[in-house]
C-alpha positions in Angstrom: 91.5 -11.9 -33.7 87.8 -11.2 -32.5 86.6 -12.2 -35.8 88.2 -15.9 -35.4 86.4 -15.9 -31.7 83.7 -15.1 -32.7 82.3 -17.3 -34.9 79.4 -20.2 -34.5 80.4 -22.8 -32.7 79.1 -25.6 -35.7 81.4 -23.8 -37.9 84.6 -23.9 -35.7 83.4 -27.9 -34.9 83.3 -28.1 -38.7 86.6 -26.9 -39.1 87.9 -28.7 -36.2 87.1 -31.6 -37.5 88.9 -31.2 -40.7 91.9 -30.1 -39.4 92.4 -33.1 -36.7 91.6 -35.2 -39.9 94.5 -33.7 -40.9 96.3 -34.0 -38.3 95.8 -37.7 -38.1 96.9 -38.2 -41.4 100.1 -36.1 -41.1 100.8 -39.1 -38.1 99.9 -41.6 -40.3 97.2 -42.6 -38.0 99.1 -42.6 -34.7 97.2 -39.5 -33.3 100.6 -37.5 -31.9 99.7 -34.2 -33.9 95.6 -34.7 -32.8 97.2 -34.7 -29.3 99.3 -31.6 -29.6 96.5 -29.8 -31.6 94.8 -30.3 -28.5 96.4 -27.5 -27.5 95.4 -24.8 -29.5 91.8 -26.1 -29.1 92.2 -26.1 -25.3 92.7 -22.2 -25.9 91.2 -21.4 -28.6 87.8 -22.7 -26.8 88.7 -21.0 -23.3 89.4 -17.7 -25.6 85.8 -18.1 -27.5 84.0 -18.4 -24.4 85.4 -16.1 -22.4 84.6 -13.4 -25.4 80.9 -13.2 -24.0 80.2 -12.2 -20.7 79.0 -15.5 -19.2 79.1 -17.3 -15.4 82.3 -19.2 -15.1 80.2 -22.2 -13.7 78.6 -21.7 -17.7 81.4 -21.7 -19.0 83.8 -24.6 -17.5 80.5 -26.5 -18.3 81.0 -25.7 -22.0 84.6 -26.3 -22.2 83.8 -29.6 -20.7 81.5 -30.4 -23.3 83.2 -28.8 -26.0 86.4 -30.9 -24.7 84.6 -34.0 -24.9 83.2 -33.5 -28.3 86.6 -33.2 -29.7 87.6 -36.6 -28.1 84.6 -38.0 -29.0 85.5 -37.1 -33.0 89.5 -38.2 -32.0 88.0 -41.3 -30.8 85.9 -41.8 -33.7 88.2 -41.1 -36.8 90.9 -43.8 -34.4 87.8 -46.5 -34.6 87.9 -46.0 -37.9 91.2 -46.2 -39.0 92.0 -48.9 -36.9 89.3 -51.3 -36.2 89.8 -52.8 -39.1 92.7 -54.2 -38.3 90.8 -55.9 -35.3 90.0 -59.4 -36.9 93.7 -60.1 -37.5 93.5 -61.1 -34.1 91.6 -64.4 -34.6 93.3 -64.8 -37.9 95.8 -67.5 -37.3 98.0 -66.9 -40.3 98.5 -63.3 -39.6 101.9 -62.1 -39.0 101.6 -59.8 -36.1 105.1 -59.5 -35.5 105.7 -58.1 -38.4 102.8 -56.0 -39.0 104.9 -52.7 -38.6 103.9 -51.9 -34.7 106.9 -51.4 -32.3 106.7 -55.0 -30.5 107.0 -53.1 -26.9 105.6 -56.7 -25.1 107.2 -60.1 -25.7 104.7 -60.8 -27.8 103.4 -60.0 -30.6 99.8 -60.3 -29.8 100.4 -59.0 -27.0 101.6 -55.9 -28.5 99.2 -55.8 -31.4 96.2 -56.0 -28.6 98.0 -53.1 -26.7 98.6 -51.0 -30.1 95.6 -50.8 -30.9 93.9 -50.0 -27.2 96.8 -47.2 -27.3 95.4 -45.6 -31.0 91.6 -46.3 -30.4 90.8 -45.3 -26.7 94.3 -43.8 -25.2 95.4 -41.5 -27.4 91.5 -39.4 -27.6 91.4 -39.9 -24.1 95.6 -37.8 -23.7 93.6 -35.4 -26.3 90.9 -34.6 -23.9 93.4 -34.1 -21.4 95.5 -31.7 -23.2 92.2 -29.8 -24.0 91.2 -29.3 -20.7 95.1 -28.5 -19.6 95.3 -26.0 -22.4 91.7 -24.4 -21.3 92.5 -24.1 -17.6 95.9 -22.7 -18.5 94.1 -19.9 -20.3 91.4 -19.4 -17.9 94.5 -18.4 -15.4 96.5 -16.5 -17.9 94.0 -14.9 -19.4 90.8 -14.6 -17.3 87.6 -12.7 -18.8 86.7 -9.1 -17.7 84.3 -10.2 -15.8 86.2 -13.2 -13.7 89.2 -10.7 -13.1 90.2 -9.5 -9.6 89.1 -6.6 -8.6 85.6 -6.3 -10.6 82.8 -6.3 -8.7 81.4 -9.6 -9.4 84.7 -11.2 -7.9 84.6 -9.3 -5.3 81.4 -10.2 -4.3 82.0 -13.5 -3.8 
């Protein structure tokens, strides 16, 4: 386990970013899996950072960052995959309605415009929240050595 936290943060972005690839394409591009994985990131970033003996102002700093990054990538591989669907909008002959969507509005543009603002901004912006959720969570459950009760530095304060 200390061998998986312990490794360089450009290699576990590079591997994060491969997995939520995968992760959107076991959804098919609706991000529901990138959302859940999430998760695991959310921990496994609060359990890397945690590993080193660092200020926790340092590191809810990082897991910000870190946080945002991942959304940032979510957000990015969403543009991607559906922005090109975009100019269907203008396209007068296009059949929105039965494009494939669930037609959650009365209509189907409508729907279509509120589709695609759910894939390309919502959904990396739930994943940043379960990121944080799931860092927070093990901050409490699992605080480092040095942020623990009872050790002088908590003490201290």
């Amino acid at each position: 386990m200390r061998r998986i936290l312990t490794i360089k943060p450009s290699w576990a972005l590079g591997l994060y970013m491969v997995l939520d690839t995968i992760c959107a394409g076991m959804g098919m591009g609706v991000p529901i899996f990138c959302i859940l994985f999430g998760f695991l990131v959310g921990w496994y970033n609060a359990r890397m950072l945690t590993a080193t003996a660092t200020p926790i102002e340092q590191t809810l700093k990082k897991l910000l960052l870190y946080a945002v990054t991942t959304c940032a990538f979510t957000f990015l591989l969403m543009a991607v995959i559906w922005a090109r669907i975009i100019p269907m909008l203008w396209d007068p002959s296009a059949d929105l309605a039965n494009f494939g969507i669930p037609m959650i509005l009365y209509d189907p543009r409508a729907s279509f415009i509120g589709w695609l603002v759910l894939m390309i901004v919502i959904s990396p912006c739930l994943q940043l929240l379960t990121t944080i959720f799931a860092s927070h969570v093990t901050l409490i459950a699992w605080p480092p050595r040095s942020h623990r009760q009872g050790s002088g530095t908590a003490q201290a304060r």
